[in-house]
C-alpha positions as CSV (number, residue, x, y, z in Angstrom):
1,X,85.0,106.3,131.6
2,X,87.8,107.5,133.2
3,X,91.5,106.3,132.3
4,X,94.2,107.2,134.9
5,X,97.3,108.6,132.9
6,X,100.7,106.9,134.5
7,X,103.4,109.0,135.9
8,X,106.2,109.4,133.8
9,X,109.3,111.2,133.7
10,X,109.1,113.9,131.0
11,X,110.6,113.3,127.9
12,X,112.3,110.0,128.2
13,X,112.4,107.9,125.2
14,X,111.0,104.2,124.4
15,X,111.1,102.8,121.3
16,X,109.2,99.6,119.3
17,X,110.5,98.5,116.5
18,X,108.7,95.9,114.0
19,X,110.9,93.2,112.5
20,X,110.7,91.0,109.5
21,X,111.8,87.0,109.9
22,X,113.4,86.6,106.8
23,X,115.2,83.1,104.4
24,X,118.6,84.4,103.7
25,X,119.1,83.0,100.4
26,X,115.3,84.0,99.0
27,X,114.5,87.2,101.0
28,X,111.2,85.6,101.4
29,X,108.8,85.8,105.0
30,X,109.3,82.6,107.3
31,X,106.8,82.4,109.9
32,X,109.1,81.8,112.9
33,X,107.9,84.1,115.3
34,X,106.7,82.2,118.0
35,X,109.3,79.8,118.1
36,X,111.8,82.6,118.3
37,X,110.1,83.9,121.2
38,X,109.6,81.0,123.2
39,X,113.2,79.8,122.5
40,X,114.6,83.8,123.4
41,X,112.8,83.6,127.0
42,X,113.4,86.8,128.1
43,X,111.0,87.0,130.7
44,X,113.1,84.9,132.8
45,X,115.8,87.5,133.3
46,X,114.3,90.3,135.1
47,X,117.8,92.2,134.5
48,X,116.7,92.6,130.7
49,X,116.1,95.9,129.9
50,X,113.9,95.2,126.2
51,X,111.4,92.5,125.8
52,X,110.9,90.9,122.3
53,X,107.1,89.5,121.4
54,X,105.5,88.0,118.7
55,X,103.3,90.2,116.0
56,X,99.8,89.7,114.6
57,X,101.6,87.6,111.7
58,X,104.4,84.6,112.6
59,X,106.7,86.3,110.2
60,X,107.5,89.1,112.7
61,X,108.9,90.2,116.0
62,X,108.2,93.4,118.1
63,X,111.5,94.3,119.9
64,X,110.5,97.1,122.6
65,X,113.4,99.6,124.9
66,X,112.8,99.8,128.3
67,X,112.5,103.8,129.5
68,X,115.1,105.6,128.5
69,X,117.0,108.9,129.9
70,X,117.5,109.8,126.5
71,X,117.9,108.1,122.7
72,X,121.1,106.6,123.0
73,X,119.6,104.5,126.0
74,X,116.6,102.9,124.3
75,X,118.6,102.4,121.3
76,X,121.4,100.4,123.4
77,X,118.6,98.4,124.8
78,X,117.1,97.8,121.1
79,X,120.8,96.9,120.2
80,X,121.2,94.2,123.1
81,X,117.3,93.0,122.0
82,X,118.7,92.6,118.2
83,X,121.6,90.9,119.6
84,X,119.4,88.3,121.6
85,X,117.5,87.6,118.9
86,X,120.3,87.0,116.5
87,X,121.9,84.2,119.1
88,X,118.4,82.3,118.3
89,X,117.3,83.2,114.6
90,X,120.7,82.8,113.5
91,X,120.4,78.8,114.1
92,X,117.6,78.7,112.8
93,X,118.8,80.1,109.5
94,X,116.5,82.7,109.9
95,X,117.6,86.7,109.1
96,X,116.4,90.2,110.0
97,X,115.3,92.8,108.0
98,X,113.0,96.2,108.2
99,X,110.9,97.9,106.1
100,X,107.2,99.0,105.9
101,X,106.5,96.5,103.6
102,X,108.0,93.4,101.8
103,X,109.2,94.0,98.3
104,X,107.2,90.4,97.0
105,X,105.7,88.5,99.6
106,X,101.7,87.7,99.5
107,X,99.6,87.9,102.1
108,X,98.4,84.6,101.7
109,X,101.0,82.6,102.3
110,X,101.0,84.3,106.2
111,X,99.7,82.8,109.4
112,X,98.4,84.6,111.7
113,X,99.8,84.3,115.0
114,X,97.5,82.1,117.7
115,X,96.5,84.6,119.8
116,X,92.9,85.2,120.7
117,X,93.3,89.5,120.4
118,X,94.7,88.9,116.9
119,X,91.8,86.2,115.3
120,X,89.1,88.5,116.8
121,X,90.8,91.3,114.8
122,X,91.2,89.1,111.3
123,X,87.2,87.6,111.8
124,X,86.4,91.1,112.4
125,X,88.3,92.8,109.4
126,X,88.6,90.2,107.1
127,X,90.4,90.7,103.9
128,X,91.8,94.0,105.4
129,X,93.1,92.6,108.6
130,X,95.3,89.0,106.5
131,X,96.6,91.9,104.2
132,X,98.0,93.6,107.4
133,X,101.9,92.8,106.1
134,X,103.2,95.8,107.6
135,X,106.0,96.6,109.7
136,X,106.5,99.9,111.6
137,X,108.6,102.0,114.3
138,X,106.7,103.4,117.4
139,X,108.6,106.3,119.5
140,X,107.2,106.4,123.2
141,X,108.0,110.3,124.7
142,X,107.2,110.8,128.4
143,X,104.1,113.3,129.0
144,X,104.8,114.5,132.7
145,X,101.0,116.5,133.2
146,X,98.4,114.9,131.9
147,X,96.4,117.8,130.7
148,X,99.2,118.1,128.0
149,X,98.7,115.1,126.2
150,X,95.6,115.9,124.2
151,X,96.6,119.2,122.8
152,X,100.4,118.1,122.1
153,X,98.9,115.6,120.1
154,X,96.7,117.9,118.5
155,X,100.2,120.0,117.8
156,X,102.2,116.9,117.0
157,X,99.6,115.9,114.2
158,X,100.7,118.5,111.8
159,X,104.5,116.8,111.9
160,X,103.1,113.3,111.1
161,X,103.6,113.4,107.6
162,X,107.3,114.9,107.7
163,X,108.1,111.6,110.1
164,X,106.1,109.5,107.3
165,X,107.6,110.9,104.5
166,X,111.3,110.6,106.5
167,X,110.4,107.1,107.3
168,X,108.4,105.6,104.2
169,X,110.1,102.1,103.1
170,X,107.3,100.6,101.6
171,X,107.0,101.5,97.6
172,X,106.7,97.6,96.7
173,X,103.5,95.7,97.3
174,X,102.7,92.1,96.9
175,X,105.1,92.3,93.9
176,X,104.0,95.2,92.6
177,X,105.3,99.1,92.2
178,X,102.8,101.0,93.8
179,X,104.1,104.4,92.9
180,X,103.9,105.4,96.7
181,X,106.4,106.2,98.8
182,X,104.2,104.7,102.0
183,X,101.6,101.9,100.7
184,X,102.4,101.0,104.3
185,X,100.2,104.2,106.1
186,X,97.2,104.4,103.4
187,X,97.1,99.9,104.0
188,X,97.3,100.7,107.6
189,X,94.3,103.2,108.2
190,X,91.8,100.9,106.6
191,X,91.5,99.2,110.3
192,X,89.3,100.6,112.3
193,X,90.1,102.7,114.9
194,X,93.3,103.9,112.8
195,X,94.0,106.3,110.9
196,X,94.6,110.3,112.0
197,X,93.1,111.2,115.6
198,X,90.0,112.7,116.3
199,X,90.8,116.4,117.0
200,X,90.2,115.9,121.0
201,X,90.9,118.8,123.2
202,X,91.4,117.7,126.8
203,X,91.9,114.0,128.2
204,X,88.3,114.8,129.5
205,X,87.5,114.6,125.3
206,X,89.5,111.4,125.2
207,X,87.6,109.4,127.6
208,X,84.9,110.1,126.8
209,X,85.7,109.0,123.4
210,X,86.9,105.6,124.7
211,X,83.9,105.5,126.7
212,X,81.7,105.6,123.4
213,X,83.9,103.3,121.8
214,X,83.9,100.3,124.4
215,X,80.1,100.8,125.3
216,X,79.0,100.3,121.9
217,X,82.0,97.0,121.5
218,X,84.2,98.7,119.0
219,X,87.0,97.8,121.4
220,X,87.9,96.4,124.3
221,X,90.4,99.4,126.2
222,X,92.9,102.1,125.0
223,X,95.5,99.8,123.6
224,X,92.9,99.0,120.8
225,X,93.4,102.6,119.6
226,X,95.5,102.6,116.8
227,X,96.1,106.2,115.7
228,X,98.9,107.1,113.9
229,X,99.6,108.8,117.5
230,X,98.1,108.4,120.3
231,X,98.0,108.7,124.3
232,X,99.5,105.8,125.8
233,X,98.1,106.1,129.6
234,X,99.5,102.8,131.2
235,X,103.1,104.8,130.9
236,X,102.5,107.9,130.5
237,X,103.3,108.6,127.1
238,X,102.4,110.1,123.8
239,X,103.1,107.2,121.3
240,X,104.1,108.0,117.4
241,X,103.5,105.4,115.5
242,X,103.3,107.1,111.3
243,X,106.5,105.9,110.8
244,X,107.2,103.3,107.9
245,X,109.3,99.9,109.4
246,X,113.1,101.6,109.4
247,X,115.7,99.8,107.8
248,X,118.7,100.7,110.0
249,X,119.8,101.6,113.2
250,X,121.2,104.6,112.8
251,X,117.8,105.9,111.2
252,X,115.7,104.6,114.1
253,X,118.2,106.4,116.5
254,X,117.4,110.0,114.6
255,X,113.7,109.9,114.2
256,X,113.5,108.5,117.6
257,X,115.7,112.1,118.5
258,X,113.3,114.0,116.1
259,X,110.6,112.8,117.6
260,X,111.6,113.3,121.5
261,X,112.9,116.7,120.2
262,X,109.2,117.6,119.0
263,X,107.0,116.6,121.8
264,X,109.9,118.5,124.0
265,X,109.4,121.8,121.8
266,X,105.4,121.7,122.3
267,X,105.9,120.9,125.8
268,X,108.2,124.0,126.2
269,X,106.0,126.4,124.4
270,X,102.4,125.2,126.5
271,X,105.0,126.4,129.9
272,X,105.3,129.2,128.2
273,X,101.3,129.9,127.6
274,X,101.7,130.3,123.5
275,X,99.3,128.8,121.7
276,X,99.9,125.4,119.9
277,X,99.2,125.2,116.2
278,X,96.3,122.8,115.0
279,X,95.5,122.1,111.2
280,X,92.3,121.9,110.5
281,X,91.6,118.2,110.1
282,X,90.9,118.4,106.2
283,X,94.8,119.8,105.9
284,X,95.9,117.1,107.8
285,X,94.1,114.1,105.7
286,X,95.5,115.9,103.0
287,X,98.9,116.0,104.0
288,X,99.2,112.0,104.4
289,X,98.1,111.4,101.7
290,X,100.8,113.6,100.3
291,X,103.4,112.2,102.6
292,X,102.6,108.7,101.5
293,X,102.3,109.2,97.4
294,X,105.4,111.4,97.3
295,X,107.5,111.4,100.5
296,X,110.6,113.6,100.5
297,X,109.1,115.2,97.2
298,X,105.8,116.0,99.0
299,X,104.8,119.8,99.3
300,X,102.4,120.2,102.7
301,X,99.9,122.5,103.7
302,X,101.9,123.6,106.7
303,X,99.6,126.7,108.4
304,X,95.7,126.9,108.9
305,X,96.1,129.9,105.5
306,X,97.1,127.0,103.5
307,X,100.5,127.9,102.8
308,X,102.8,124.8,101.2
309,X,106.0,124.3,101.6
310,X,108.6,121.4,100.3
311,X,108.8,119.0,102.9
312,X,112.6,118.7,102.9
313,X,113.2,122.1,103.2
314,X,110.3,122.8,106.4
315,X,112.3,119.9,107.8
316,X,115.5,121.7,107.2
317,X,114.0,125.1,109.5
318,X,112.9,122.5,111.9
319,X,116.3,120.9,112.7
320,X,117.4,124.1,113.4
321,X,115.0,125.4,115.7
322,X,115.5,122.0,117.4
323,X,119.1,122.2,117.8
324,X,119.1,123.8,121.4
325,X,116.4,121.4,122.5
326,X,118.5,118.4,120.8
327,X,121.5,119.8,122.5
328,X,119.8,119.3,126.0
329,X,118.2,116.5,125.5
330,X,122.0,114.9,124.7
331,X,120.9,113.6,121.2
332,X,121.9,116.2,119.2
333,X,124.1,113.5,117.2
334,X,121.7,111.4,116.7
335,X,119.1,114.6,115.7
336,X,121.7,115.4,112.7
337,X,121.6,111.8,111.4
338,X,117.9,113.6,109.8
339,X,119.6,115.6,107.2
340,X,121.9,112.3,106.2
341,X,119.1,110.6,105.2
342,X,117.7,113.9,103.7
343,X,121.0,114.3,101.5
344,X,121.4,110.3,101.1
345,X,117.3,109.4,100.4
346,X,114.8,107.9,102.6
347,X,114.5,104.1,102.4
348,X,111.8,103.8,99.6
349,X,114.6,105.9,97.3
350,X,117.1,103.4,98.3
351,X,114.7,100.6,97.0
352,X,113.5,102.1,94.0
353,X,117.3,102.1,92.7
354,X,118.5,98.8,93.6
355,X,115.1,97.7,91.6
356,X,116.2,99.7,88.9
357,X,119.5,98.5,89.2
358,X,118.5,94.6,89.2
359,X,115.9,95.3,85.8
360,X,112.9,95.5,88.1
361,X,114.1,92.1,90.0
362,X,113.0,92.3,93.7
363,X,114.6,89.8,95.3
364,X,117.0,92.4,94.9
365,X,115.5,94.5,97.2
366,X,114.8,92.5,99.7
367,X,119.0,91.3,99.8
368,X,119.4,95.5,100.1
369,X,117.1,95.3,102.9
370,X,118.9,92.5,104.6
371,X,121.9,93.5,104.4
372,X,121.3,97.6,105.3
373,X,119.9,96.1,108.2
374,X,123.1,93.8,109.0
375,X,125.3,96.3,108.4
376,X,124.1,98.9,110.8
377,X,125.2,96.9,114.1
């Protein structure tokens, strides 16, 4: 089968971010997706940069960038999309927040949004596929040659779990403490066709991968992939998608710069002819796991000799060999809002206080949630 890989510009940024639909006073889900959507209408402005669309469940909305020339672009254009949104949920009595999970809500109480794509998943998946309350972040980053996309992802694997473990937001499940930081990525890979890539080598490798896939009806096409990163060849991207639902802007912003900053680094040394490194895929199943129990206390296998290192202090080397890249790529700012949340906590840390706070009371969280959220425009 062969997929034709889009031009795109290389390393321009898109973003998708996952949003909850929330009742102000409770904190609980609403399931007012699709009217939202309808009543936002976005499609009839073809000056709009973003476009907003419902989610596998009502209670969400998927708000997506158009391409930008850096972060601070596709962040602007997420900005305007929040603000859209707003003029119509705000009637409505309906509020935002982000996370990879809700603190309390059940999955039973969901509907599933009626879209044909979405009940051929649950029929399929079942139990799996209705507990799919998950929200997450996906960073688009330009791929310019197509014969870099397989091995960049192959290279961009072993930094999946330092972007989950930056990210994770989802220690509450259904109620419950799970004692993860990310319930969100282990929930997650239980669909199939997610989970960590298949170590492929050349886009060659990939198609014939998808080939397999849709002869035998496992899927349809490529966008039924759901890797934690992935090709994405109708625009010519490599798509991240490990990352826990983010809770503010300004955290979007930097692991939307980390990201870009990471693809850009790979890209730079494959000009130069060195050698990418690639895990062997035990380390990396190791290493989310690790990611998701612990996050920023998580030590990973970070070379093929098995040496581990903290994950907050490879991060810390990281930033700095990034800095002239960031520097470049004009989003050095937003880059240095990484070690902020490093020195401040990731979002799960923020959670686990306020509940410790509030004597285990949740709906306490999910008011933190709403109003980091509110508070970050």
């Amino acid at each position: 089968m062969q997929v034709e890989f889009a031009s795109s510009q290389r390393s321009t940024v898109g973003i998708e971010w996952e949003l909850m639909l929330v009742d102000p006073a409770t904190g609980d889900l609403v399931g007012r997706g699709p009217q939202i959507i309808e009543e936002l209408g976005t499609d009839d402005d073809p000056s709009t940069r973003f476009t907003a669309t419902a989610e596998l469940l009502t209670n969400t909305v998927e708000l997506t960038s158009g391409v930008g020339r850096d972060v601070a672009e596709a962040v602007a254009d997420i900005s305007d999309a929040i603000a859209a949104v707003r003029a119509v949920s705000e009637p409505l009595g309906v509020e935002l927040m982000c996370a990879g999970s809700h603190p309390f809500a059940q999955w039973y109480d969901q509907a599933v949004t009626d879209k044909t794509r979405y009940h051929t998943l649950i029929d399929r998946t079942q139990w799996w596929g209705r507990n799919m309350m998950i929200w997450g972040v996906h960073v688009h980053v330009g791929v310019e040659d197509v014969r870099k996309v397989m091995p960049l992802i192959r290279a961009l694997s072993s930094y999946l779990p330092h972007l989950q473990a930056l990210s994770a937001s989802s220690p509450f499940w259904a109620g419950e403490r799970t004692g993860y930081a990310s319930n969100r990525a282990l929930v997650f890979q239980q669909l199939p066709t997610a989970g960590l890539p298949w170590p492929l080598d050349t886009w060659a490798d990939y198609e014939g991968y998808l080939d397999d896939m849709v002869r035998t009806g496992i899927m349809e096409d490529a966008t039924e992939v759901r890797w934690d990163i992935r090709p994405a060849p109708r625009w010519g991207t490599i798509e991240v998608r490990a990352c826990d639902g983010i809770s503010n802007l300004a955290e979007l912003a930097s692991m939307a710069a980390l990201t870009q900053c990471l693809v850009e680094f790979f890209s730079r040394e494959m000009d130069a002819g060195r050698a990418l490194p690639a895990l062997q895929p035990w380390y990396h199943r190791e290493n989310k796991w690790r990611a998701a129990r612990y996050g920023l206390d998580a030590e990973l296998i970070v070379d093929r000799t098995g040496l581990e290192r903290p994950v907050v202090a490879h991060l810390e080397e990281t930033l700095d060999d990034l800095q002239p890249i960031a520097a470049e790529l004009g989003c050095r700012a937003e880059l240095d809002g990484i070690r902020r949340t490093l020195a401040s906590g990731a979002s799960y840390q923020r959670q686990l206080r306020v509940a410790d706070d509030a004597g285990g009371d949740l709906r306490a969280v999910a008011a933190h949630l709403i109003r980091e959220f509110r508070t970050s425009f």
